[in-house]
N, C-alpha and C positions, 0 to 999 in steps of 0.2 A: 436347464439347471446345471449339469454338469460342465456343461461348456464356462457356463460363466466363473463356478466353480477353480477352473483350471485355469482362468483368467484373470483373477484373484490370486493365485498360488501363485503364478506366472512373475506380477506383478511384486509381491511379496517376496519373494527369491532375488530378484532384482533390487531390491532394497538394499536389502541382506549385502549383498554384493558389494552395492556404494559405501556402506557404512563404517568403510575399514578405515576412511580418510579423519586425521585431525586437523588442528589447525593453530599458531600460533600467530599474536599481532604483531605488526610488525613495528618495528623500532618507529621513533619519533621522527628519527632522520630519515629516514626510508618513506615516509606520509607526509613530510612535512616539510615547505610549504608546498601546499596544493597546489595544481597546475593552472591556476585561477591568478595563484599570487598570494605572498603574504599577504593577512588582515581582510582577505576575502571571505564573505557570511554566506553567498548565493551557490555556490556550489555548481554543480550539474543547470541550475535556473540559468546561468550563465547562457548556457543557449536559445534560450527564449530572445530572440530578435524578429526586427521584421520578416525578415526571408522565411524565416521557419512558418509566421505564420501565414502566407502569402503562399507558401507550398506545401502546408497542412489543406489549406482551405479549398485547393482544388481538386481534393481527394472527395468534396461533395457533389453527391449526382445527384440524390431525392430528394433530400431535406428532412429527411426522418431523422426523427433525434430520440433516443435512447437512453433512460435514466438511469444511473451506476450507482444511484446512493440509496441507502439501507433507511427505513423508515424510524424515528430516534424515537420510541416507542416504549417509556421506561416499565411497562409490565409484559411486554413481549421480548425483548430485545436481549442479548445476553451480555453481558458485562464481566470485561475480566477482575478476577479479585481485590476489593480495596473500591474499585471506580462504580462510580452512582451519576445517577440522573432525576430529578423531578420534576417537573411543573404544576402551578400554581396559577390556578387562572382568578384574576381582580377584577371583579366586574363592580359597575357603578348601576343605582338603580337609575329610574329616568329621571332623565335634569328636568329641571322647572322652566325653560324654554318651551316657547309657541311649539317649536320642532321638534319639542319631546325626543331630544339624544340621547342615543345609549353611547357608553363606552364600555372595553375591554380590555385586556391586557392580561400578563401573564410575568410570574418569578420565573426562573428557569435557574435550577443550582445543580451542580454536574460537574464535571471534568469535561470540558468541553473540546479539550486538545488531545483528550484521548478515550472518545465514547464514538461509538457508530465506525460509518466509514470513515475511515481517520487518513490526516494526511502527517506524516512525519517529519518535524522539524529535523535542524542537525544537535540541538542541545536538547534532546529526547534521549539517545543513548551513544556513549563515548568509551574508552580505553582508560583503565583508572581513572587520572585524574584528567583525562582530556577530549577534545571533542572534534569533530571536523577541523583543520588546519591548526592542532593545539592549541586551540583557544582550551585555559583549564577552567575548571568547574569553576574552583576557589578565588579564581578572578570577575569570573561574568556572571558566578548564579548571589540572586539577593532575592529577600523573602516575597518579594513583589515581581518573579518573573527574571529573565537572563537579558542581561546589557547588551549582547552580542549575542546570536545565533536566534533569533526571535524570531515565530513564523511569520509576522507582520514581514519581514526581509523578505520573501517568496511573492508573493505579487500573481499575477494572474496569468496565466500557463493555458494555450494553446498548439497544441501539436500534433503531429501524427499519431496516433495510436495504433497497435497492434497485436491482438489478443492471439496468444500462444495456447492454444485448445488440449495440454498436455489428456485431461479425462477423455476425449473423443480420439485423442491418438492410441489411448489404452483401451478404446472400445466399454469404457463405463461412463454409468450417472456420476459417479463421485470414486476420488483415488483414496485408497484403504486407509486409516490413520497411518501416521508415522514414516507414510510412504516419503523417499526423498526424490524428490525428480533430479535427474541425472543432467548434462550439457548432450549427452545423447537424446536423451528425451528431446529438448527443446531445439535440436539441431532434427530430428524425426519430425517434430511438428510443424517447425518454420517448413521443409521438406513437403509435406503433405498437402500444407495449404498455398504451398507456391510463393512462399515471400523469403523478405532478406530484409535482415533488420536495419536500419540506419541514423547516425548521428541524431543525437536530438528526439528519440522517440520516446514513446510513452506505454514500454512494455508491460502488457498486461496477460497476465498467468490462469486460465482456467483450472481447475482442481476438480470443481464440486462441491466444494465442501459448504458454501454458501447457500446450498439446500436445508444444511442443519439450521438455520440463522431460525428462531420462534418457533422452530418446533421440537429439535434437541439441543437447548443452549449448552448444557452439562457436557455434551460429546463432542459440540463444537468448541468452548475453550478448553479444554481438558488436553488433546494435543491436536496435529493439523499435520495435514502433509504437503510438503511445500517445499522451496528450491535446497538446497545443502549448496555446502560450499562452495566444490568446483563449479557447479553450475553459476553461485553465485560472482566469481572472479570472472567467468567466461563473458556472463553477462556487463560485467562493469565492461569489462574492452570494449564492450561495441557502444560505446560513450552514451547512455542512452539520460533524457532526464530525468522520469524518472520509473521505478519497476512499481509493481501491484500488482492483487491477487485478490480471491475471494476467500481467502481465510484472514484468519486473525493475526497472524503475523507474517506472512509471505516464505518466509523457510521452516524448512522442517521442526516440528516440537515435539516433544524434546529429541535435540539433538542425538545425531549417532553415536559420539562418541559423549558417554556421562560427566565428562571434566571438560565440558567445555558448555557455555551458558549463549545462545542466539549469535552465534557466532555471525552473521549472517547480516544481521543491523548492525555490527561495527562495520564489517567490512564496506556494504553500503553508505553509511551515513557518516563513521569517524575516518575511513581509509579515501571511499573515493569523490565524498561529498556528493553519493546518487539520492536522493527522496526516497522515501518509500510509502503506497500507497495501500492501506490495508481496508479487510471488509467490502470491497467492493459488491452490488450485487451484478452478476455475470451473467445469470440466466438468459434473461431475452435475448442478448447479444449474442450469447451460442446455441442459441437453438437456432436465431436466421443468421447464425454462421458469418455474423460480420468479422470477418478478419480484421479488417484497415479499415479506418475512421478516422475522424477528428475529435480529438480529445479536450476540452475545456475545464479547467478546476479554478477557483480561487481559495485558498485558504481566508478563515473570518481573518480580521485587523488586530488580533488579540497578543500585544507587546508583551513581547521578553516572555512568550510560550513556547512549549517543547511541541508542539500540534496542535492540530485543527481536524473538527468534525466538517467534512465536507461532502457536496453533493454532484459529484460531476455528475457531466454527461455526454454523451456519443452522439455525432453527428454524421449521416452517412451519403 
């Protein structure tokens, strides 16, 4: 008990520590245009090519496959404030046919681009008035979804994956609220597990915190602990496509420093055009310690959306 105790303080000190750093955005001309090209929507997706997937796919030895998505369960499930989900199931009774058929079907009314495991567009969250490669709001957003930056643009993502186990390099179940993982942390972790990150992957952040998910929803969106900034700069270098985590937003909440708001998703989404994939569930995959895998996501087809509820899954 005491040990763990001190493992927890340990931890917590170290926070403390990182949380001296601010952060401001950076000018238009300094972001813009992306290394993609003016009038580019795909961002980071940009590396999704053959080769990738053709040198993803040989990272498969058993065939076990590993499901990373949250069950969309709108009395279980938690939901951050404002966002809803229901379903409606429409049943027919039996037709007047020999073969006496039933049918089914179901309403489904939600936020659908930002409930469950979510995957994040780039016209989700921007710098004032602008967004990934300054596309502005006031140009692309209309009452029926964004003309440009739409998740439909994202298409179907195969790649390496490689889970970053920061809660087992801390020696816990789950990393304390508000804790910020450091670019030490995840330079400790890659370290641990014997990897090295590369172009084109599909970094994925263990926490913990995906344990609160239907059983403490209140503590699970309330805050999270997750990358801070350097970590998050450190990570865009290594060109990856795209990061996730098993909390609710992937960086720390609320941030360290109180005058600054998810600092974290701009930098990702408006500065280096990386994805971000939230909610993930992590469990199985770090308890059998799959490091590296292949990663498979689609985002649904849903035009001129800020996200997508989706359902990867790990292939090992």
């Amino acid at each position: 008990m005491m040990r763990s105790i001190m493992t927890l303080f340990a931890i917590l000190l170290a926070a403390r520590v990182a949380a001296g750093q601010s952060w401001v955005p950076p000018a238009e001309n300094q972001r813009c245009p992306s290394k993609w090209g003016t009038g580019d929507e795909r961002g980071s997706g940009n590396l999704m090519k053959p080769e990738q997937v053709l040198k993803a796919a040989k990272l498969i030895r058993t065939g076990e496959v590993i499901e990373l998505g949250q069950v969309l369960d709108p009395e279980k499930m938690p939901f951050f404030p404002g966002r809803q989900l229901s379903i409606m199931t429409k049943r027919t009774n039996v037709l007047p046919q020999s073969n006496r058929r039933i049918s089914n079907e179901e309403m489904v009314i939600g936020e659908m681009g930002q409930i469950g495991t979510q995957f994040d567009g780039f016209s989700h969250q921007g710098i004032d008035n602008g967004f990934y490669n300054c596309f502005k709001q006031d140009q692309i957003a209309t009452r029926n979804g964004f003309s440009k930056l739409g998740i439909e643009k994202v298409g179907a993502l195969m790649t390496r994956g490689v889970l970053i186990d920061v809660a087992a390099l801390k020696g816990v179940e789950m990393l304390p609220d508000m804790y910020e993982i450091t670019v030490r942390d995840l330079q400790d972790a890659l370290k641990r597990q014997n990897l090295t990150l590369q172009a084109g992957d599909a970094i994925i952040i263990n926490t913990g915190w995906g344990k609160l998910w239907g059983k403490d929803n209140l503590r699970y969106i309330k805050t999270d602990p997750g990358i801070g900034v350097a970590a998050a700069e450190w990570l865009a270098k290594q060109n990856p496509m795209l990061i996730g985590s098993d909390n609710w937003s992937v960086e720390v909440n609320p941030n360290p420093d109180p005058k600054i708001s998810s600092p974290v998703h701009q930098i990702l989404l408006a500065v280096n055009g990386i994805h971000i994939l939230e909610s993930l569930k992590l469990d199985e995959l770090a308890a059998k310690r799959v490091n590296e895998f292949v990663l498979i996501l689609e985002p649904l087809k849903l035009k001129g959306a800020t996200g997508s509820t989706v359902a990867p899954v790990a292939i090992r």
